[in-house]
N, C-alpha and C positions, 0 to 999 in steps of 0.2 A: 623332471627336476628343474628348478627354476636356476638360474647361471645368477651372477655376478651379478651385470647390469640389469637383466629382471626384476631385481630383489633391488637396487636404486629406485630402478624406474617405480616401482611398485612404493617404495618409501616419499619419494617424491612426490607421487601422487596422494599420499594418505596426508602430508603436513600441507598441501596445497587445500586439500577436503578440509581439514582441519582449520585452518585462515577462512576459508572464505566463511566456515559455519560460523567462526566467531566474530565475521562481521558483518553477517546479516542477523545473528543472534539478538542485539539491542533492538534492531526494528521488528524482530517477529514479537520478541516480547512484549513492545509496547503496542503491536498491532490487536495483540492476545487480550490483553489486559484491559485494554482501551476502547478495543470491540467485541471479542467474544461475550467476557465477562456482563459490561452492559447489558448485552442481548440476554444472557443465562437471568441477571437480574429482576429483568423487564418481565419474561416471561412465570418467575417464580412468582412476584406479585399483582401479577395481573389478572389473577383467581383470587384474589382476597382483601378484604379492608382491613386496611394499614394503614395507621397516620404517622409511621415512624418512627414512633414510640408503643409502648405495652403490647397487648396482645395482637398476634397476627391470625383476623379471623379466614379462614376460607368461607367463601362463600359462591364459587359452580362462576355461573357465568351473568351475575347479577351485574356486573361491571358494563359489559357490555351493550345489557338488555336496555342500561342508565344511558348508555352513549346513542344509540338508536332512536330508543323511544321520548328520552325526560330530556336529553341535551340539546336543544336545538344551537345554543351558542354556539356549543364545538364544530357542528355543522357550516355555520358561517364562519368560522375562524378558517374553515379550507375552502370556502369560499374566496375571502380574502384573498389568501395566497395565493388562488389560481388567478382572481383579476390581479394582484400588484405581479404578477409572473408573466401574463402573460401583454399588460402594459410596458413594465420594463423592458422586456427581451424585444419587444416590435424597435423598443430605440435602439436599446446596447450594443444587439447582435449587428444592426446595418452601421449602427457609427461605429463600430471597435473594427468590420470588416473594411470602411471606407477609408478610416485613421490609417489602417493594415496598406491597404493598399497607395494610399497619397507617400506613408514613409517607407515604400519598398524603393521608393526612383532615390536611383543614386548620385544625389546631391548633396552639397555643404551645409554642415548645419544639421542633418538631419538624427546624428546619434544623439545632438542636445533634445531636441524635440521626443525623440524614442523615451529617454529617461523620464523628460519632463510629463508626459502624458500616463506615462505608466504610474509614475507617483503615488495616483490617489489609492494605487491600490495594496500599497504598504502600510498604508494607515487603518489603525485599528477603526473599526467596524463602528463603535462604542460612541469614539472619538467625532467620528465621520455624523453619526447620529444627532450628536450634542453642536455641534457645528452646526447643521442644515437647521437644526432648531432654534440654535440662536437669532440665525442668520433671517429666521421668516419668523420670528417673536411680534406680536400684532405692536405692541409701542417703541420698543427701542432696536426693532430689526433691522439691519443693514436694507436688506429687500424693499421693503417699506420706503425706508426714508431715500431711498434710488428711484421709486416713484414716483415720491411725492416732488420730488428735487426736479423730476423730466414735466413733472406737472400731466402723469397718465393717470394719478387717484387724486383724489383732496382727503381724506382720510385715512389713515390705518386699515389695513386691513387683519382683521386675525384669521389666520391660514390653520388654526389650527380644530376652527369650533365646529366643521362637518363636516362628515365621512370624507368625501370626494376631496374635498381642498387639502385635508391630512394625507390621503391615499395618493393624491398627488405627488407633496411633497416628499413622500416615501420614493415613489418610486425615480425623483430625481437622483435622494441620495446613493439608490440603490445604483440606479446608473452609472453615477459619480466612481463609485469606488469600484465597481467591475469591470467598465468598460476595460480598460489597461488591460487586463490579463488577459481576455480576448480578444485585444488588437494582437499583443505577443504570439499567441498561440497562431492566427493567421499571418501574421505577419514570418513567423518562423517556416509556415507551411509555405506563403508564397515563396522565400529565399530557396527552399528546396527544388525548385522548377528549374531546371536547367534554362538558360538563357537561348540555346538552340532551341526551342520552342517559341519563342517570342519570335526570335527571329523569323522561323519558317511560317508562321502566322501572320506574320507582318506582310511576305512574299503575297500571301494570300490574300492580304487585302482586311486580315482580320484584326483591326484596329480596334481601342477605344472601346465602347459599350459593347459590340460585337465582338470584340476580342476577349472581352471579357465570357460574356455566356456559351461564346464555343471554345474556349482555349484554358484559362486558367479557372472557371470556377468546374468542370469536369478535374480537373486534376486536385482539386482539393476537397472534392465533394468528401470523400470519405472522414476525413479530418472534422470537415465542415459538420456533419452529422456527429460527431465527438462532442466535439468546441460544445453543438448545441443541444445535447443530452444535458452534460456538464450543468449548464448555465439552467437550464429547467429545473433539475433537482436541486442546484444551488441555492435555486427562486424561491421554492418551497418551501424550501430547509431555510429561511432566514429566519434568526428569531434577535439575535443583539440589538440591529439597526433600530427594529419596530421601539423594543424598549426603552432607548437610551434615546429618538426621538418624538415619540409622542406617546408611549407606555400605554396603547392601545386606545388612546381618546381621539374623539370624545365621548365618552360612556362605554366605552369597549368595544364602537363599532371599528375601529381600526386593528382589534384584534387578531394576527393570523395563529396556526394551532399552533405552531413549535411555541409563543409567546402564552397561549392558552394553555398549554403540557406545561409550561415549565411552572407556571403561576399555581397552576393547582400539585403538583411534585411540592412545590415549596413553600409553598402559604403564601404567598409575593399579594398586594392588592384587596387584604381584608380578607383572604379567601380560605377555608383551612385548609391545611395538609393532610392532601388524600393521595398518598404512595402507590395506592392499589388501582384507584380508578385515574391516575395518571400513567400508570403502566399501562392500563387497557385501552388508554386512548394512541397513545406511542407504539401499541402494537395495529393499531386498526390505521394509524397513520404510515408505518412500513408497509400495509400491505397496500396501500391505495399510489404510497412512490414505487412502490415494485410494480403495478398495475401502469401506472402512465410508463414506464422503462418501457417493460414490454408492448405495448399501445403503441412507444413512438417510433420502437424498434420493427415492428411487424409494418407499420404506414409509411419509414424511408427504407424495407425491404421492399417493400410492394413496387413504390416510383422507381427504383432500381432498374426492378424487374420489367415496366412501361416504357425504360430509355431503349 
């Protein structure tokens, strides 16, 4: 038979259960609605031609057989994203870890510098696009006329009329606006290191560059393999930037697929709205990010395993 304080303790524990459920309750719901939902979407239509409107035909796995054999666009569009992915990340990853590590030393001055770098990465994506755009427009670009000013071109250049000069510019804006949140993230990891490490490091003679690859980058490896999942599928998964700086020109070679999904989802670019065979491209594109996850996961188990 339960006593007194039993029957407390037990009431106290049911309204503390009760708070917490009701305040993780907003974020499941929107995590439900936001993801699950999508996903049940994706797969109801991705057996059938749908433009959105009238009838919804099934039709087996004609969707696919389109994405394989008659698409080759779609094909280069993850092309794309694997070159501006893995362009980008050769920069981002080593500046956002060097930025990390120059504002770990405790010095004056340096939380202005923290904010001021982090910046770029509050800014809408959209924003950030239409900027870099401006900014290398072949006749009245800031870029340009910095050139022409130093006397490095005698003409304009338009940055934006082949592949590579586009694919370029993408990937600075891309840098532009990420780097920040992967300087934070190692930057939060190096603060975790106890300072008695440094020190006995130091005992040791493990200074500077050396001090680096035996002392602190083993202590943040695990993090460091995070940070760099993160910033891979991020890579992928870009689609605003592309659109809002050069909307996949010139002639679509700038294309990556998240901008190729959403164009044919929406009729965006001349194209019509095919509901059905943009779900089956959005499913063949989860399983190819779920394929590099695990890929990249099994390849920093493996070097783990080699230390």
């Amino acid at each position: 038979m339960m006593t007194q304080e039993d029957k407390a303790g037990h009431k106290r524990m049911s309204n503390d259960n009760v708070r917490a459920i009701m305040m993780i309750a907003p974020f499941l719901i929107g995590f439900i609605l936001f993801s699950y939902v999508p996903i049940i979407y994706i797969l109801r239509y991705a057996f059938t031609d749908y433009s959105g409107f009238g009838e919804c035909r099934f039709t087996g796995l004609e969707n696919f057989v389109r994405i394989f054999k008659r698409d080759p666009d779609f094909w280069q569009s993850i092309v794309n994203a694997f070159l501006l992915a893995a362009g980008k990340l050769a920069v981002e990853i080593p500046l956002a870890l060097g930025l990390a590590l120059l504002l770990n030393r405790k010095l004056r001055g340096m939380n202005f510098f923290r904010v001021t770098l982090f910046m770029p990465s509050v800014i809408s994506a959209v924003i950030i696009g239409l900027i870099f755009s401006l900014m290398f427009a072949s006749h009245n670009g800031m870029v340009n006329a910095m050139l022409q000013h130093l006397g490095i071109i005698s003409k304009p250049i338009n940055w934006f009329n082949t592949k590579w000069k586009a694919m370029f510019i993408l990937g600075i804006a891309s840098v532009w606006q990420n780097y920040g949140i992967n300087m934070i993230f190692f930057l939060m990891t190096l603060q975790s290191i106890p300072q008695e490490l440094y020190d006995c490091a130091s005992l040791d003679g493990a200074k500077g560059i050396k001090g680096f690859f035996y002392v602190i980058f083993p202590v943040i490896a695990p993090i460091f393999q995070s940070i760099l999942l993160v910033a891979i599928v991020g890579s992928l998964k870009i689609c605003d930037l592309v659109i809002s700086c050069t909307n996949g020109q010139p002639g679509g070679t700038t294309e990556v697929v998240m901008t190729y999904i959403y164009k044919s989802f929406f009729g965006k670019s001349g194209r019509n709205i095919e509901v059905g065979y943009a779900s089956a491209m959005s499913l063949i594109t989860a399983v190819i990010l779920c394929l590099v996850t695990v890929v990249y996961l099994n390849a920093t188990k493996k070097l783990k395993e080699l230390e």
